[in-house]
Biopython code that builds the backbone (N, CA, C, O; Angstrom):
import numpy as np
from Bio.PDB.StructureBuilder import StructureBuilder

atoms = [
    (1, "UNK", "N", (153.344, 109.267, 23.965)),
    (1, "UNK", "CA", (152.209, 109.740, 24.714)),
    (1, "UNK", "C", (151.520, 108.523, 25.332)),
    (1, "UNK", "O", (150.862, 107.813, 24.571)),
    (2, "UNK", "N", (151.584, 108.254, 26.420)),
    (2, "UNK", "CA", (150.960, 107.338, 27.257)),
    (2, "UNK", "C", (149.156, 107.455, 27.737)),
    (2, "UNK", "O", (148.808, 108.414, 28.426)),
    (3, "UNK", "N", (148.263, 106.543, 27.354)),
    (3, "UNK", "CA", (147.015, 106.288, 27.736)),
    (3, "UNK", "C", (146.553, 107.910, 28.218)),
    (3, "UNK", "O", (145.940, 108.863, 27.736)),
    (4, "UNK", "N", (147.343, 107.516, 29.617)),
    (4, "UNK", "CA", (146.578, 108.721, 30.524)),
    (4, "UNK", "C", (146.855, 109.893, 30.352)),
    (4, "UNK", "O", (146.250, 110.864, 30.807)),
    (5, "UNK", "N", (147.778, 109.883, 29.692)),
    (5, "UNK", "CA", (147.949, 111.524, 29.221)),
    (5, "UNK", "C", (146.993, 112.278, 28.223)),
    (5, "UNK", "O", (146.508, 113.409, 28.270)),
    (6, "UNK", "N", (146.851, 110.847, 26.932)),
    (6, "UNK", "CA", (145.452, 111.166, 26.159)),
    (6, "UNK", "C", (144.373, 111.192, 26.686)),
    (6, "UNK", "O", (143.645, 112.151, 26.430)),
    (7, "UNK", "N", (143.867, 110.055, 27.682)),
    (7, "UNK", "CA", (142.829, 110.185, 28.448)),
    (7, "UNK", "C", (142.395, 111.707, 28.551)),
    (7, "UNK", "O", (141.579, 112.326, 27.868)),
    (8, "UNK", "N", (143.355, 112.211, 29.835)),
    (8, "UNK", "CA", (143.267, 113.487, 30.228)),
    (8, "UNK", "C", (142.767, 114.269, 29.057)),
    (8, "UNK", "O", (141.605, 114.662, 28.953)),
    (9, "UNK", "N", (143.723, 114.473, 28.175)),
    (9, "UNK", "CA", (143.568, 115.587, 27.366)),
    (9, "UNK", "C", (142.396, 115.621, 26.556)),
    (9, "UNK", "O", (142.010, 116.775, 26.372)),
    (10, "UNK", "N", (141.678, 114.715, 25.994)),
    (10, "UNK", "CA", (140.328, 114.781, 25.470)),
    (10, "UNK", "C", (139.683, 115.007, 26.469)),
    (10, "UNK", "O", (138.938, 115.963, 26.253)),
    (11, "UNK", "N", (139.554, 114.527, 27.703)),
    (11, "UNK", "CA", (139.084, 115.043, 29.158)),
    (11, "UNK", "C", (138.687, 116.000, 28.863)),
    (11, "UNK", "O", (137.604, 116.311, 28.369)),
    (12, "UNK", "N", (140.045, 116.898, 29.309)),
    (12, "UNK", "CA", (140.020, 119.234, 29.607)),
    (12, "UNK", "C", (139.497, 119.102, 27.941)),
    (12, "UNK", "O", (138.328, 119.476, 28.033)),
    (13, "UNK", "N", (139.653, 118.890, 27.002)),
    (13, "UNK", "CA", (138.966, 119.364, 25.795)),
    (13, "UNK", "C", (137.541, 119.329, 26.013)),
    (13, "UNK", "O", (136.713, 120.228, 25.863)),
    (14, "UNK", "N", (137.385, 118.023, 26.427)),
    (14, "UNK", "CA", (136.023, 118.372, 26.527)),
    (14, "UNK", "C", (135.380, 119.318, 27.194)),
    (14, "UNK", "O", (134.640, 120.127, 26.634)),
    (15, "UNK", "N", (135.638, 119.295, 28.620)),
    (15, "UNK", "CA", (135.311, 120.076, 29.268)),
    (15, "UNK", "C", (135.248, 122.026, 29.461)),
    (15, "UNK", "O", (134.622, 122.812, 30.172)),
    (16, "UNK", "N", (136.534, 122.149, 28.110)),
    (16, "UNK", "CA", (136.709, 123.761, 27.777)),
    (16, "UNK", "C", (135.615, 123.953, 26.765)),
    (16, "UNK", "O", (134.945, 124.986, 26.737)),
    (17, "UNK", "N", (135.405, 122.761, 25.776)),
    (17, "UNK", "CA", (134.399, 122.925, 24.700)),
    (17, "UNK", "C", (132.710, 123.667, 25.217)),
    (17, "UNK", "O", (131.980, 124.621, 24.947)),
    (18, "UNK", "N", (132.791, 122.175, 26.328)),
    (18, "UNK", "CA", (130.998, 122.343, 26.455)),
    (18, "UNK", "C", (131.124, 123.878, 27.497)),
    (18, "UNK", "O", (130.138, 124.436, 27.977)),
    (19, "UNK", "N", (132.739, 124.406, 27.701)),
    (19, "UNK", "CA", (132.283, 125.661, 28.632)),
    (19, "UNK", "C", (132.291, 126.703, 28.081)),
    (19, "UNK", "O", (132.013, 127.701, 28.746)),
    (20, "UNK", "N", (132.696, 126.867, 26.307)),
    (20, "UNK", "CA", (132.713, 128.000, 25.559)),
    (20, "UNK", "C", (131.207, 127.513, 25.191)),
    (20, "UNK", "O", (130.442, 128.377, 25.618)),
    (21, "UNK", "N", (130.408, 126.349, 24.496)),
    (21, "UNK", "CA", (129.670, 125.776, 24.303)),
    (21, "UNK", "C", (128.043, 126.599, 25.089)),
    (21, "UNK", "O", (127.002, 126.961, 24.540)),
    (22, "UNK", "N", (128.579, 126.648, 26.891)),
    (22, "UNK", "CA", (127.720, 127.040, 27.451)),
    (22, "UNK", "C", (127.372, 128.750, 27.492)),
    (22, "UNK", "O", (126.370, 129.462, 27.553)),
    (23, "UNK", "N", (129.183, 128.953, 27.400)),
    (23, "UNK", "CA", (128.699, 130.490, 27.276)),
    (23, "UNK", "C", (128.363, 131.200, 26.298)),
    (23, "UNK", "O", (127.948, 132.345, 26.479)),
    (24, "UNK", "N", (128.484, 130.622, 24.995)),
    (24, "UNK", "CA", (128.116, 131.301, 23.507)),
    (24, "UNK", "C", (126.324, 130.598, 23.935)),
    (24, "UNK", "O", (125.633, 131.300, 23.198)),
    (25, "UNK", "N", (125.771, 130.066, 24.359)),
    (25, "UNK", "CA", (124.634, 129.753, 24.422)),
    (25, "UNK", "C", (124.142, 130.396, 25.819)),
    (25, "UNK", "O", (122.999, 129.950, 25.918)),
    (26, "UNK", "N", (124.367, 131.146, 26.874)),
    (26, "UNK", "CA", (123.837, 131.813, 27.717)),
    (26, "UNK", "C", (123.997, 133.407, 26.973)),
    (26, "UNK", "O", (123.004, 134.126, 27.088)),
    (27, "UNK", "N", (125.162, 133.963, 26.243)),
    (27, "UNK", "CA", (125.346, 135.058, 25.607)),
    (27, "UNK", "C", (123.819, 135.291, 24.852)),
    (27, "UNK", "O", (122.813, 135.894, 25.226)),
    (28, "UNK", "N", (124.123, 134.557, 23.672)),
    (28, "UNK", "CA", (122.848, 134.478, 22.420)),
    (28, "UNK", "C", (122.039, 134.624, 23.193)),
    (28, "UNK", "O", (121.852, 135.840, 23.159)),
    (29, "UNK", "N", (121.013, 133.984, 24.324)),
    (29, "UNK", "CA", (119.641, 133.794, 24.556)),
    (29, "UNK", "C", (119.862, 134.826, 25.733)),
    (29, "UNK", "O", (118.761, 134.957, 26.267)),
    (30, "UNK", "N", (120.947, 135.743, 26.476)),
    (30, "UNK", "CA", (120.807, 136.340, 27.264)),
    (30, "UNK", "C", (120.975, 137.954, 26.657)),
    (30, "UNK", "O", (120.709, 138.867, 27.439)),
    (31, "UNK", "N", (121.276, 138.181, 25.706)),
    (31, "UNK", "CA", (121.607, 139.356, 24.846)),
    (31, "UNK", "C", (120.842, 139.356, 23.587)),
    (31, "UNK", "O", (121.048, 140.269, 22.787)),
    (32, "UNK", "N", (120.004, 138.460, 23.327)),
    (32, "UNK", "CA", (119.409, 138.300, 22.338)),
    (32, "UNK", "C", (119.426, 139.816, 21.287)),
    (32, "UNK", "O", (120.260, 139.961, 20.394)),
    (33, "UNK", "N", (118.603, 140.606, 21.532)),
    (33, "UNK", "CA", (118.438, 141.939, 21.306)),
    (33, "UNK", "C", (119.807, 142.557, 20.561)),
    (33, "UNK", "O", (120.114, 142.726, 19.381)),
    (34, "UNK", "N", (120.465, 142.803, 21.815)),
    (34, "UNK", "CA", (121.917, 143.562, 21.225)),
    (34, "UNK", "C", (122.887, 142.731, 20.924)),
    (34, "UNK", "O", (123.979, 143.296, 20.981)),
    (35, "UNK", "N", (122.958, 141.335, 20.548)),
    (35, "UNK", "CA", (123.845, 140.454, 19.959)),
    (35, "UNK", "C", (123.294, 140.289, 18.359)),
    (35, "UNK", "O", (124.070, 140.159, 17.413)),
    (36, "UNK", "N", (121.787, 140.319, 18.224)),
    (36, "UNK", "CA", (121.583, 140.125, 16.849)),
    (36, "UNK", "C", (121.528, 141.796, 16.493)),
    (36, "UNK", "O", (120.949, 141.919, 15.413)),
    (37, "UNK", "N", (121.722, 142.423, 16.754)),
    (37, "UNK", "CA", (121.820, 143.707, 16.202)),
    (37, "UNK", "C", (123.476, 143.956, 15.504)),
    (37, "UNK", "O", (123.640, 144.383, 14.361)),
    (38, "UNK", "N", (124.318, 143.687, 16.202)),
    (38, "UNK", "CA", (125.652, 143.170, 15.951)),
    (38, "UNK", "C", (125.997, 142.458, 14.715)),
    (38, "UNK", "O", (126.671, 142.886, 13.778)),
    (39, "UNK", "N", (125.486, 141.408, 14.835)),
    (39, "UNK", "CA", (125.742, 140.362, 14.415)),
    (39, "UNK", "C", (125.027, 140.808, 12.736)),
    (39, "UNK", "O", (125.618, 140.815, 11.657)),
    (40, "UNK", "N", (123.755, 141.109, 12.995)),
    (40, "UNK", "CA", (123.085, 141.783, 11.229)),
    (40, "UNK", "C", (123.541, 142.741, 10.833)),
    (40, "UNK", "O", (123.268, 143.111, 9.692)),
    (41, "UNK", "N", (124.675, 143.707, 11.923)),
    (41, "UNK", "CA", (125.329, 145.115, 11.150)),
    (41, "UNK", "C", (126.498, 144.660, 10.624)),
    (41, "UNK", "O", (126.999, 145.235, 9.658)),
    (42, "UNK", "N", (127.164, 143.400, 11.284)),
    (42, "UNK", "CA", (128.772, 143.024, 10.625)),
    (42, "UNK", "C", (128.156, 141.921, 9.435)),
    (42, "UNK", "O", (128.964, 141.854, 8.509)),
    (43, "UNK", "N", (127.320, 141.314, 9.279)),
    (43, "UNK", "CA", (127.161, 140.627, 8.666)),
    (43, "UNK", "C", (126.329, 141.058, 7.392)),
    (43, "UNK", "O", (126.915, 141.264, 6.329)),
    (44, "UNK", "N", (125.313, 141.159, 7.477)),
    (44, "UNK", "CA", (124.644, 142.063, 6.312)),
    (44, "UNK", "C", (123.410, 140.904, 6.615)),
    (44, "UNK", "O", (122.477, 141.209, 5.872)),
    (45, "UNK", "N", (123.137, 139.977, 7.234)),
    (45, "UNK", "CA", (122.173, 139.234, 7.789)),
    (45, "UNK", "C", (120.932, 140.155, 8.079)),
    (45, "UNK", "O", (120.989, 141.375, 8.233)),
    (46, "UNK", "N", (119.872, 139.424, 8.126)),
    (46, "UNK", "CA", (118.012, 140.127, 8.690)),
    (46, "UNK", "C", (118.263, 139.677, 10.020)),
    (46, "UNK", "O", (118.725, 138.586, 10.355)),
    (47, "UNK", "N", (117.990, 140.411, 10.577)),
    (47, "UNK", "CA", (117.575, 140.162, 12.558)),
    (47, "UNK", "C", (116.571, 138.619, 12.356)),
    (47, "UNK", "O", (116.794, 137.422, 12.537)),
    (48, "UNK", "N", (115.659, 139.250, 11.994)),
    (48, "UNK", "CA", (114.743, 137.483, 12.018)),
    (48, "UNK", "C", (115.247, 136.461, 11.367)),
    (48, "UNK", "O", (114.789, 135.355, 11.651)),
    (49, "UNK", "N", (116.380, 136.563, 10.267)),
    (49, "UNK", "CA", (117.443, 135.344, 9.658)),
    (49, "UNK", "C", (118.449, 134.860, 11.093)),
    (49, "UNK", "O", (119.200, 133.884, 11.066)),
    (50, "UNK", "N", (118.364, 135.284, 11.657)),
    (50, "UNK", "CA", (119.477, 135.310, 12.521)),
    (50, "UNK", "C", (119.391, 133.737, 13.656)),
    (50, "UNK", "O", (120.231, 132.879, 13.926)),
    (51, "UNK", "N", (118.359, 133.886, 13.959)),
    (51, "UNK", "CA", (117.600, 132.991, 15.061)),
    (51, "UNK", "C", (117.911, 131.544, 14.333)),
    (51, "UNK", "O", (118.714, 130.896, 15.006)),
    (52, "UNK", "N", (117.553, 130.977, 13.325)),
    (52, "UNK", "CA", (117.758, 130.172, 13.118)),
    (52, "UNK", "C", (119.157, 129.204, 12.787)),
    (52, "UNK", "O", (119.335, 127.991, 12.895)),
    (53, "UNK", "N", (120.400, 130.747, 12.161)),
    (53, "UNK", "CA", (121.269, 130.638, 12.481)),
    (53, "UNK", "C", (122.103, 130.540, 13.756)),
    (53, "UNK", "O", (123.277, 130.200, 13.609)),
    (54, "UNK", "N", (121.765, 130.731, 14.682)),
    (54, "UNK", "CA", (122.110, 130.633, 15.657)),
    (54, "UNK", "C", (121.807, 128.955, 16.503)),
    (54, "UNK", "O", (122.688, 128.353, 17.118)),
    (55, "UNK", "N", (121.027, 128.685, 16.409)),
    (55, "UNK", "CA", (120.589, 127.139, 16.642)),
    (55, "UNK", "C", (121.589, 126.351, 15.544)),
    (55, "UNK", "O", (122.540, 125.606, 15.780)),
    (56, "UNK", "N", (121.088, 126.741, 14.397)),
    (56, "UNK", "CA", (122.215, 125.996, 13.482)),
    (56, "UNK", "C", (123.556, 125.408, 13.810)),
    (56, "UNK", "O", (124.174, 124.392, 13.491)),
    (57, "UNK", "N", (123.806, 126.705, 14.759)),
    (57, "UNK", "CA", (125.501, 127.099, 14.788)),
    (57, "UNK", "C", (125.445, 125.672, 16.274)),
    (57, "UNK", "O", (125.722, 124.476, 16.181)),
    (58, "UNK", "N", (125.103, 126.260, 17.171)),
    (58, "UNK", "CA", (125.166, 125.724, 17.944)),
    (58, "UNK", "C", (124.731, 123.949, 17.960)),
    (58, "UNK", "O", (125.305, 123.174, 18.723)),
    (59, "UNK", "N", (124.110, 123.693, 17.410)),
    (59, "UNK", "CA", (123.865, 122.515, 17.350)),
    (59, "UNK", "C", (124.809, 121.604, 16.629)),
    (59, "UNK", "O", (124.892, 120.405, 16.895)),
    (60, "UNK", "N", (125.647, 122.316, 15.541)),
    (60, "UNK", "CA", (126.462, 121.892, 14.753)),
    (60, "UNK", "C", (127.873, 121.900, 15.649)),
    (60, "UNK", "O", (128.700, 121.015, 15.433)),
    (61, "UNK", "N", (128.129, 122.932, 16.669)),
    (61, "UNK", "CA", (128.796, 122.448, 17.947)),
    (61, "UNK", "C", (128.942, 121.584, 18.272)),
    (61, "UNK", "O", (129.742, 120.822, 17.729)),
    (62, "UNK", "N", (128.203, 121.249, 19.379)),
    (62, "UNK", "CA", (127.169, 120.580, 20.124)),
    (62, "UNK", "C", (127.870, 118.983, 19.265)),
    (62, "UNK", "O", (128.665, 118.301, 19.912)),
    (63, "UNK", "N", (127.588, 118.677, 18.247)),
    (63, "UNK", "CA", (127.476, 117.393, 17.646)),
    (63, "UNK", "C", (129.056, 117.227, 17.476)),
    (63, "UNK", "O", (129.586, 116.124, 17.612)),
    (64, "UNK", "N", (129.840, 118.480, 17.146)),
    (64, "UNK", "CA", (131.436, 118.302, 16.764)),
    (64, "UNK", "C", (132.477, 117.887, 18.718)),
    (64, "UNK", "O", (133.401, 117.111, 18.960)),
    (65, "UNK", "N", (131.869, 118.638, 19.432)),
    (65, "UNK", "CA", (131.989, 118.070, 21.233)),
    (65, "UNK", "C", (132.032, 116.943, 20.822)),
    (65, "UNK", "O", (133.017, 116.312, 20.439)),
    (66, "UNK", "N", (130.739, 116.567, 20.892)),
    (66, "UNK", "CA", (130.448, 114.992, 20.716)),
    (66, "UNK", "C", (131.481, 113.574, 20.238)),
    (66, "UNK", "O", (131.819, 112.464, 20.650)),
    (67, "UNK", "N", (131.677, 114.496, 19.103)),
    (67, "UNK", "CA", (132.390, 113.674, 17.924)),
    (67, "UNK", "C", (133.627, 113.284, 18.326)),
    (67, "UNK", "O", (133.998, 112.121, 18.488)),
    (68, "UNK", "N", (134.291, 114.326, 18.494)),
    (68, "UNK", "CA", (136.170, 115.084, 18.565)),
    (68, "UNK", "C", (136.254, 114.715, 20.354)),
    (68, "UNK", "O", (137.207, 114.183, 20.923)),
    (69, "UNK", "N", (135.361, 115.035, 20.789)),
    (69, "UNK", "CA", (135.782, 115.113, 22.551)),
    (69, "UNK", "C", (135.828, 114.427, 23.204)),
    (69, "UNK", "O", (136.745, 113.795, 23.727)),
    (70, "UNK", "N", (133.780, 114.458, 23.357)),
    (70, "UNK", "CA", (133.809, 113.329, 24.547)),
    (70, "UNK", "C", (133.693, 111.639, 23.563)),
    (70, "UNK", "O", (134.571, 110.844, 23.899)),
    (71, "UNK", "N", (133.017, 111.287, 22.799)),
    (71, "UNK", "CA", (133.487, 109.920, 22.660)),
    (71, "UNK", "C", (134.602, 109.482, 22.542)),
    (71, "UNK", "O", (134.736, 108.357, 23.023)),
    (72, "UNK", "N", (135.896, 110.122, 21.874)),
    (72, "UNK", "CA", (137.330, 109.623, 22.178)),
    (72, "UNK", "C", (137.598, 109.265, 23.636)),
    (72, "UNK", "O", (137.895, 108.134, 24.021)),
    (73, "UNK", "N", (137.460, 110.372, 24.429)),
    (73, "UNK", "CA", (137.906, 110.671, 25.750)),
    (73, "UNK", "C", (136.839, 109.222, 26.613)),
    (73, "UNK", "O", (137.270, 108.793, 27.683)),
    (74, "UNK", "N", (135.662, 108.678, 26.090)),
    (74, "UNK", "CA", (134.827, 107.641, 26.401)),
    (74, "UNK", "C", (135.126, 106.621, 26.420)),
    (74, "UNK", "O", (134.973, 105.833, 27.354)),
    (75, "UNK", "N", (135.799, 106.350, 25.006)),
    (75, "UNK", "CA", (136.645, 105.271, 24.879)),
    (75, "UNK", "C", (137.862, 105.009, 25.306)),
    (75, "UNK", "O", (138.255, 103.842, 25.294)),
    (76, "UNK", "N", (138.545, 105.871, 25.686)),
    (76, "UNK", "CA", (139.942, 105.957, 26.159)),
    (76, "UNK", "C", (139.656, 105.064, 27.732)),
    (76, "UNK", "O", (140.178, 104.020, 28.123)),
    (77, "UNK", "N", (138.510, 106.047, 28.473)),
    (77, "UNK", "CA", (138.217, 105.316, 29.608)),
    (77, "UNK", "C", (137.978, 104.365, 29.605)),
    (77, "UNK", "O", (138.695, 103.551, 30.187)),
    (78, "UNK", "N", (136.742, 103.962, 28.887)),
    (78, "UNK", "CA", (136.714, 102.266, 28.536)),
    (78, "UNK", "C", (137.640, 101.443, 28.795)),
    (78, "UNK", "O", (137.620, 100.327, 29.316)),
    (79, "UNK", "N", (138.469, 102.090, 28.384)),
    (79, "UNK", "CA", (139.880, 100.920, 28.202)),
    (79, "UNK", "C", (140.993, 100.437, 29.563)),
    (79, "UNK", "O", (141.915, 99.647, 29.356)),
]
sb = StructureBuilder()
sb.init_structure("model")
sb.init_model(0)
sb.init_chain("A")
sb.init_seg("    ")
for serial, (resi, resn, name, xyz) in enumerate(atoms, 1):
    if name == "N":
        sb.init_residue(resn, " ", resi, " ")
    sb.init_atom(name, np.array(xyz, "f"), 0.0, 1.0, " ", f" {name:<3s}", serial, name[0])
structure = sb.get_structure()
């Protein structure tokens, strides 16, 4: 596997991440209502437990992008 092939590929990783990333975070805050209703009937969760889980989730994302994606793919360029 040559440079640019890794390059690339942490690249599109990144870039598929932060785009599931964006849409599980336009979903949640755009469905709010009928996503935590869902979400507390499959789960056995409180509607008002929910909210904070949800930031949780996402932020714990958010930091794994970070980690796994784009700084590899940062350093690769670097180079």
């Amino acid at each position: 596997m040559t440079l640019t092939t890794l390059t690339a590929f942490f690249g599109w990783m990144a870039v598929i991440h932060i785009g599931v990333l964006l849409f599980a975070t336009l979903m949640i805050f755009g469905l709010r209502g009928w996503i935590t209703k869902v979400h507390a009937r499959i789960t056995g969760v409180e509607q008002a437990a929910l909210a904070p889980l949800y930031f949780q989730w996402l932020g714990t994302y958010k930091l794994l992008i970070f980690v796994f994606a784009l700084v590899p793919w940062v350093a690769l360029t670097l180079l």
